[in-house]
N, C-alpha and C positions, 0 to 999 in steps of 0.2 A: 686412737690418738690419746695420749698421754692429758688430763686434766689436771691444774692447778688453781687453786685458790690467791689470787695477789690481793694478800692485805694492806690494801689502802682504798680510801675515801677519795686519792685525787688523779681525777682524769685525764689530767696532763700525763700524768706517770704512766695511765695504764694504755695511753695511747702511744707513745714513745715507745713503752715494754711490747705493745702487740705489732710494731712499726717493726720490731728489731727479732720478735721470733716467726714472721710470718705462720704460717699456716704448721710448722714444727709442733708446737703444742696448743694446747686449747687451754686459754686462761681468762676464769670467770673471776670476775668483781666484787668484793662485797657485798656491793648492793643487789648482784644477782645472784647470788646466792642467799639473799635474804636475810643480811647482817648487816644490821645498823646501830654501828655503836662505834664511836669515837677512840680507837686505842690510843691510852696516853704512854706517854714519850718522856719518863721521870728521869731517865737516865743521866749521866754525863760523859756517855761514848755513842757512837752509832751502831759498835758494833753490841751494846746492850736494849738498843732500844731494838736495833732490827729484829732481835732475838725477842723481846716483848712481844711484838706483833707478831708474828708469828706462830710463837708460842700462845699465844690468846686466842689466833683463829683455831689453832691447831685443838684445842682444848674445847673448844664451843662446837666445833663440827667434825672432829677425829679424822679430816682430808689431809692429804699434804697438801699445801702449803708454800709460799714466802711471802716474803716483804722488805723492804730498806728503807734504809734512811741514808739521807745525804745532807752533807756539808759544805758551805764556801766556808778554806780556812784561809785565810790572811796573813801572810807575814806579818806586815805592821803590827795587826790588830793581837797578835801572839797566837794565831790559831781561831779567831773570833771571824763571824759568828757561830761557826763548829756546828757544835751538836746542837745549837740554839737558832737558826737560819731561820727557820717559819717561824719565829717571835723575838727576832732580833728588835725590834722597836717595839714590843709587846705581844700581850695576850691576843688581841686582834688578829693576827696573821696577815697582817697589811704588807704584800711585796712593795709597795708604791714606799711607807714606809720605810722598809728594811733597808732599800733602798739608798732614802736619801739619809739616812741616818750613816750606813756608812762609806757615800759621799762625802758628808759633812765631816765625820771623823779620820779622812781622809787628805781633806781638804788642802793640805802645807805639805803633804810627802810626797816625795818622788817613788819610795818603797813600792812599788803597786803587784811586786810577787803575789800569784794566788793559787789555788785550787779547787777544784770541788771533787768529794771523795762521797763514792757513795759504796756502803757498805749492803748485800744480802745475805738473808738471812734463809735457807732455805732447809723447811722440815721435811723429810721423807721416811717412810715409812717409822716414825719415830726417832729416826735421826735427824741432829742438827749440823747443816753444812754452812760455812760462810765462804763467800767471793766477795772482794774489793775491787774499786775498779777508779783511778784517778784520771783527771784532765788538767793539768799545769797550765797558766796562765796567769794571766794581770785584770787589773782594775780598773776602766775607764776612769775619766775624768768627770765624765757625763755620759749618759745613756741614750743607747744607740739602735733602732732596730725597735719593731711593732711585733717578733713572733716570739715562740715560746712562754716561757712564765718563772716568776720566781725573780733570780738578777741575773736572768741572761742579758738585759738590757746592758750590765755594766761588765762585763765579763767576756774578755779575748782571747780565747784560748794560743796557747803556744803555737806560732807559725802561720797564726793566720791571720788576718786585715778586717776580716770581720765578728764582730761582735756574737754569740749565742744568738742574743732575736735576731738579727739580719742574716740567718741560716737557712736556711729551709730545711723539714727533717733530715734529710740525708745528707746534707754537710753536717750537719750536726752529729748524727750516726756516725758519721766517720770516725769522730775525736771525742763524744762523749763519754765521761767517767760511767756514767749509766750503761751504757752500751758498752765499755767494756767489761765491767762487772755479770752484766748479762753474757755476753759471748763465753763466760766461765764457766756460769750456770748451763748454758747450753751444754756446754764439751760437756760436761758432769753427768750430765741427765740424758747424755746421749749412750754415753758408756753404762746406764741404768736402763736402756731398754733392750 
């Protein structure tokens, strides 16, 4: 079975990613690969920061590799909070925050178009491959639903009545931006074995 490294620290992500390739490949953690270190995310695209991580793990342990980063972009907000989502109300990384901040800046529009775009970044044998993968939808008014993390609370994907957290994985699989990015990386890595 084919092993990858997913550079990231958050468990939400790696549980989603290991939801979505079942038993297809073998993908260890960071933390289980014995890397603890914070990659930063200096960028002002996703598809530079996914290439950061990546390329960091890639460079510390000569494995391939991926990693992503993803976006809620906002019409209203011009594309906000983008590439800046996990510190859209600061250094914290407070979703409760992120949240109500753009609640609050939301508060008088009817505008409520959105997306979340998530870009990967995937190193293989010293090449860099990118997959994107979107989910269209709107902005609650107020936050809806106890699952997932991040602002699925305020977030309705196109065509459906329910909110991200009031999903259960596999609604959510269904229409997730994640999930489709990953089904890319799949086909890809399939045609590499």
């Amino acid at each position: 079975m084919n092993t990858l490294i997913f550079a990231t620290n958050n468990q939400h992500k790696v549980d989603e990613v290991r939801q979505v390739l079942g038993n297809q490949f073998a993908i260890i953690t960071l933390k289980e690969a014995g890397i603890e270190i914070d990659i930063p995310e200096p960028h002002d695209t996703l598809e530079a920061n996914a290439s950061e991580k990546s390329t960091t793990i890639q460079q510390l342990t000569g494995k391939n590799c991926f990693s992503e980063d993803t976006g809620l972009e906002i019409s209203f907000l011009n594309g906000a909070p983008g590439v800046k989502s996990a510190r859209f109300a600061g250094e914290g990384r407070s979703f409760k925050a992120n949240i109500e901040k753009v609640l609050q800046l939301m508060a008088d529009t009817t505008q409520r178009q959105a997306q979340f775009r998530t870009v990967i970044s995937l190193l293989l044998d010293g090449k860099e491959f990118q997959f994107e993968g979107i989910c269209e939808g709107e902005i609650l008014t107020e936050e809806r639903g106890e699952k997932g993390f991040g602002y699925d609370p305020i977030f309705i994907p196109k065509g459906s009545k329910l909110s991200f957290a009031e999903m259960n994985p596999e609604q959510k699989n269904a229409c997730s931006h994640r999930k489709k990015a990953m089904d890319k990386l799949i086909l890809f890595l399939q045609t590499k074995q």
